[in-house]
N, C-alpha and C positions, 0 to 999 in steps of 0.2 A: 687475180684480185691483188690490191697490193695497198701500202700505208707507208706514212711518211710523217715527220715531225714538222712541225708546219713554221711561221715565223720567231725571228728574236722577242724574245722577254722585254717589253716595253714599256710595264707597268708595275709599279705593287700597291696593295692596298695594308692601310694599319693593322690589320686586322686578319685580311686573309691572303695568304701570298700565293701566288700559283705555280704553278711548276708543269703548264699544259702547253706552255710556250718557248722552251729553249733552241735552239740555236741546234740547226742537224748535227750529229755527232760524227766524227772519225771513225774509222775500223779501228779497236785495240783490241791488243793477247792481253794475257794473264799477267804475262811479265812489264807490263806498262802500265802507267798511270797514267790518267788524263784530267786536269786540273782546267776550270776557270773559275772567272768571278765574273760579276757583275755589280758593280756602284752602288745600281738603285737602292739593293737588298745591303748592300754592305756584306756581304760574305760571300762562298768559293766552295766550287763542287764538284766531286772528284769521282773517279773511279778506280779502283783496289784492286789487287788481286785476291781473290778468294782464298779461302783455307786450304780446299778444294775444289778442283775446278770440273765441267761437264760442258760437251760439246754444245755449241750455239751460234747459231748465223751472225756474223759481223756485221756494224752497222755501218750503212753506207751514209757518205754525206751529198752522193748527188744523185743517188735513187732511192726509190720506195722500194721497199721489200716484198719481192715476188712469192709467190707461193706456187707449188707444183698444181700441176693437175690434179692429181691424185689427191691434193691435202682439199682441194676446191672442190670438187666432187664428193668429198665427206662430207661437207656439210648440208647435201640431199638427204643424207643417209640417216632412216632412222634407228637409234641405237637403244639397247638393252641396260640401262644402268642401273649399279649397287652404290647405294649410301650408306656407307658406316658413320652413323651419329654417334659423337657423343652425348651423354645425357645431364649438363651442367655447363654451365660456364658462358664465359662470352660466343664460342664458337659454334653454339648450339645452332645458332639461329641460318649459320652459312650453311647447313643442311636442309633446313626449309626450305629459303628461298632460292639454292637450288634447284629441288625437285620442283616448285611451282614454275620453273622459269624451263626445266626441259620438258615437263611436260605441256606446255605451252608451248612449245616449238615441235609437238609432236613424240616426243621420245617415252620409251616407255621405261619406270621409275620403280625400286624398289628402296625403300629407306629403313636400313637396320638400326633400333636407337638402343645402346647396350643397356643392360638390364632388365625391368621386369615392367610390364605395359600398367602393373596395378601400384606401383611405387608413387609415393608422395612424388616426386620429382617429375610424374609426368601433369599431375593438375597445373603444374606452372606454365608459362610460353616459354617455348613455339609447338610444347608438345601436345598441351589442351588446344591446340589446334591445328589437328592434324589431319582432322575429318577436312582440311581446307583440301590436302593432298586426294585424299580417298576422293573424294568427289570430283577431283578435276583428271582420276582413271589411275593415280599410283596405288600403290600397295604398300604399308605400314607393317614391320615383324621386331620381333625385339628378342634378344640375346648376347651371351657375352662372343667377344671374340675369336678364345678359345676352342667356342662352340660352334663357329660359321659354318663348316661343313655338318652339320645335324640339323644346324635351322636354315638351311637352305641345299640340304641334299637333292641331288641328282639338278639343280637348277645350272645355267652357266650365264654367264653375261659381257658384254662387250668393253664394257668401261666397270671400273670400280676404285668410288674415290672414297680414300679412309680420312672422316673429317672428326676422328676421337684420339687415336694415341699421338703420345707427345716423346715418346723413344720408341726404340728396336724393339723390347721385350714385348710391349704394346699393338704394334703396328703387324710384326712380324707374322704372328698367326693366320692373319687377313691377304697378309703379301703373298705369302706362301702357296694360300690357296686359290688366290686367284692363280698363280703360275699355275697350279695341278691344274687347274679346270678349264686354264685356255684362253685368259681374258686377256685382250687387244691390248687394253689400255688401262696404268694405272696411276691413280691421281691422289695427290697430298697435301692435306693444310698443313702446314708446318707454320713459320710463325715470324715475321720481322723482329723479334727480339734476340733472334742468334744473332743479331752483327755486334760486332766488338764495337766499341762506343767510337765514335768520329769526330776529328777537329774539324771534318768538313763536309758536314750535311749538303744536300739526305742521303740518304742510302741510296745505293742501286743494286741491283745485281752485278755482282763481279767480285763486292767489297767484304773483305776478312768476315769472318764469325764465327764465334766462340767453337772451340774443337771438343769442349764436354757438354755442347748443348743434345741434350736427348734425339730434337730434330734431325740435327747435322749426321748421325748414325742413322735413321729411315734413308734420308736422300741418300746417301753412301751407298745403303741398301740396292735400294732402288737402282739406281744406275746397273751397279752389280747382275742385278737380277730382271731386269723388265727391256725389252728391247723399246717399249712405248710408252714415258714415263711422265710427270712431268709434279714441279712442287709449288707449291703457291704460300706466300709467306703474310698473311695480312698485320694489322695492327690494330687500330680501336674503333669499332663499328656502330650504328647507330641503324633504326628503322623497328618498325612493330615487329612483336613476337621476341623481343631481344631478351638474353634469360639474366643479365648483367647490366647495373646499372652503368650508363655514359650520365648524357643530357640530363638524365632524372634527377642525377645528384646535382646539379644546376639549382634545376627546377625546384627538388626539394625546401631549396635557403631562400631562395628567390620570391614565391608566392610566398613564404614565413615573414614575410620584408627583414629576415638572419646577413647580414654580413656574409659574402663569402670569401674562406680563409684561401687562399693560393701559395702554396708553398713556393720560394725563391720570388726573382723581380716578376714575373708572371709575366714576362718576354718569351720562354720558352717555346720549341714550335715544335710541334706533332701533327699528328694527320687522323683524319676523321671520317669513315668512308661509311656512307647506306649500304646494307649487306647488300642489294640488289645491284650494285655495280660488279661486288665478290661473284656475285650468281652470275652474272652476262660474261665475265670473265673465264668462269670454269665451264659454261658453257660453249662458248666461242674453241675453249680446246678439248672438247670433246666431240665440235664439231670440224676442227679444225685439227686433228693427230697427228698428222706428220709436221706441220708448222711447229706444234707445240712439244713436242716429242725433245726429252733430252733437255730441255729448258726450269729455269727456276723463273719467277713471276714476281711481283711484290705487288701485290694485292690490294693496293690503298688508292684512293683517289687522287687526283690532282692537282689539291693544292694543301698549304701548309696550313694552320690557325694557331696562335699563341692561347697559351692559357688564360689569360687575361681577355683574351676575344670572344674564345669561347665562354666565358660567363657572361659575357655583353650581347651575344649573339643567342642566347639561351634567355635574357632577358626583353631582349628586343623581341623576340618571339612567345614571351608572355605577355608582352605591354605593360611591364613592370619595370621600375627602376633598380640598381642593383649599385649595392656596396660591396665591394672589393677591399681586402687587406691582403698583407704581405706579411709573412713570417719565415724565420728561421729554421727546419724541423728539431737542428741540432740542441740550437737554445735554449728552445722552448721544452725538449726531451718526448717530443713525439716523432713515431715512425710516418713517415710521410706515406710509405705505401698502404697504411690503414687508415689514415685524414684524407687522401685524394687520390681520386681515381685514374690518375694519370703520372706519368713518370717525371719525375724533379729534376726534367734535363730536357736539353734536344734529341728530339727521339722521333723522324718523320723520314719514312722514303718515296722513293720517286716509282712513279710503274710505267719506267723506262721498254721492258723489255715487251710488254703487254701491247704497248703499242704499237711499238715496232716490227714484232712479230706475227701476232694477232691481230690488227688493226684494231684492235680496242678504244672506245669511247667512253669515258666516266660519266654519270649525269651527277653522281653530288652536287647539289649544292645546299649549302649548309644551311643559310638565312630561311631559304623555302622551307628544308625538309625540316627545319626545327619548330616553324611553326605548326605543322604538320602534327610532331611529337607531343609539342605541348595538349593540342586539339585531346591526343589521347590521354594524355596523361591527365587532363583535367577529366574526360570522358570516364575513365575507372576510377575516379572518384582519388587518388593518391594526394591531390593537393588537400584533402579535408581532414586525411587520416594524419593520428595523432604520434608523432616523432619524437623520438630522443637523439639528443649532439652533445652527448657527453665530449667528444678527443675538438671538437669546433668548442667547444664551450675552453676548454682547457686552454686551447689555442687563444680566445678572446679574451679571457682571464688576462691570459701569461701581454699580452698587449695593451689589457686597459679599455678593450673595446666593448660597451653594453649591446649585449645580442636583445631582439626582443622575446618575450616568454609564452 
């Protein structure tokens, strides 16, 4: 089987710039950087050497990437897999749609969501709905970490990916015991936000990041201790069941016919991926072990959106029109990471490595899967429920701008 990066970047759009079409890459080490540009986009994209580095196949510029026999023949194979969920946050939801996406391909699924199955935190999504899982032949158990060997004594398993802790003290417990018990293969969310900031977006795997990120200690680990390993770093997700608001916050100003405030020129470009592209990804390497083994991933889709886009593209998918303003956070005396959901800078990477090694395919795409969102969002009624914008209100104040009431 094999993959390849297909034609030059030909095009950009205002709104959403891709990055599914660059130009095949050279083999580089560690000790090498690799720099272009291209016009169209007006900017230049690099690749770093890492804080740390981990074995990984070199990219060829005039073949596709081979895979052994052995790693091809895995993906007959049907495997035994552990999910360690977390039980909050954006990262929730890349556990669901996991398990519905291996068990769909045959695999048989255990999904651990830490804590206690009668906790406020599980009436929320993706965990009220989990009976999706049970019924399509996984299995649901809940406990803390610490405890994995009690609530799953005497069991063992082929794969086990830990998609909760966010350091070594966290993860460690889980790592451990899969090593005692024998498992093939072990697998990590970790998180795109260890890269050191960049003059030259996006990221890729290769590039610096931060040495006191809790993350960067698991993979450390990991390498250490796992002969079959592999980490996946995503960024800001979108799709049903999501336990953290993206789009919504869109949506929420949007149907209000509110202003929305955009901290900076709201040029800014990030990356925006449906979990289900996350799910085919960690599937792909757990059907795919020895390809993926040793390897770090960046987890996001294929192209970029500006913040400014994204509100245009959240409202084009309500059929509403939308006001946009611009502020200062400093000025104005508000924390921008509590007004907007999204980072007050270029913050997007590329998933370079996924494709070249995995043959991976994204389907994002935004314009669709937002209208999609909206559908539900209006469907659970949140567009009728009754909201407070107090830090937006402050922001519109401090500009002069009448919100309506």
């Amino acid at each position: 089987m094999a993959a390849a990066l297909s034609s030059p970047l030909t095009s950009a759009s205002s709104v959403l710039f891709s990055s599914s079409n660059y130009p095949s890459l050279p083999s580089f080490s560690p000790s090498q950087r690799l720099s272009f540009s291209h016009s169209a986009l007006s900017s230049s994209y690099s690749v770093s050497p890492a804080l740390f580095t981990f074995p990984s196949p070199r990219l060829s510029p005039t073949a596709a990437v081979s895979f052994s026999v052995r790693a091809a023949t895995a993906a007959g194979e049907k495997k035994k897999v552990l999910i360690v969920n977390t039980n909050s946050g954006g990262h929730s939801i890349i556990g669901f749609y996991f398990a519905k996406e291996l068990l769909g391909s045959g695999h048989n699924v255990t999904i651990l969501t830490v804590g206690e199955e009668g906790s406020d935190k599980m009436k929320k999504p993706p965990f009220n709905r989990f009976s999706e899982i049970v019924s399509a032949g996984g299995r649901t158990v809940w406990g803390d970490p610490p405890e994995i060997g009690k609530v799953l004594a005497g069991e063992t398993f082929d794969v086990v990916l830990d998609n909760n802790g966010k350091d070594l003290d966290a993860v460690r417990p889980v790592a451990d015991w899969a090593k005692e018990t024998g498992v093939k293969q072990f697998l990590f969310i970790s998180s795109a936000g260890i890269y050191l900031p960049t003059e030259e977006p996006p990221h890729v795997e290769g590039d610096a990041v931060k040495g006191s990120a809790g993350h960067v200690g698991v993979e450390k680990y990991m390498a250490e201790t796992f002969s079959n390993w592999a980490s996946f770093r995503p960024q800001y997700m979108i799709g049903s069941g999501n336990n953290k608001d993206c789009e919504e916050w869109f949506f929420d100003r949007i149907v209000r016919n509110r202003p929305v405030p955009i901290p900076g020129s709201g040029m800014q470009l990030t990356n925006i991926s449906h979990a289900k592209d996350l799910s085919s990804m960690l599937t792909l390497a757990v059907e795919k072990p020895e390809a993926a083994s040793g390897n770090i991933f960046n987890s996001v889709s294929e192209r970029a959106v500006t913040l400014d886009g994204m509100a245009k593209l959240c409202a084009k998918a309500a059929g509403l029109p939308v006001e946009i303003v611009h502020y200062d956070p400093k000025a104005i005396g508000v924390d921008a990471k509590k007004a907007f959901p999204f980072r007050n800078m270029h913050f997007y990477a590329e998933p370079r490595a996924a494709k070249e090694i995995l043959g991976w395919q994204g389907t994002t795409n935004l314009p669709e899967d937002l209208k999609e969102r909206f559908e539900e969002y209006v469907k659970i009624g949140r567009d009728k429920k009754t909201m407070a914008f107090e830090l937006d209100d402050k922001i519109l104040e401090a500009l002069k701008v009448p919100a309506a009431v």
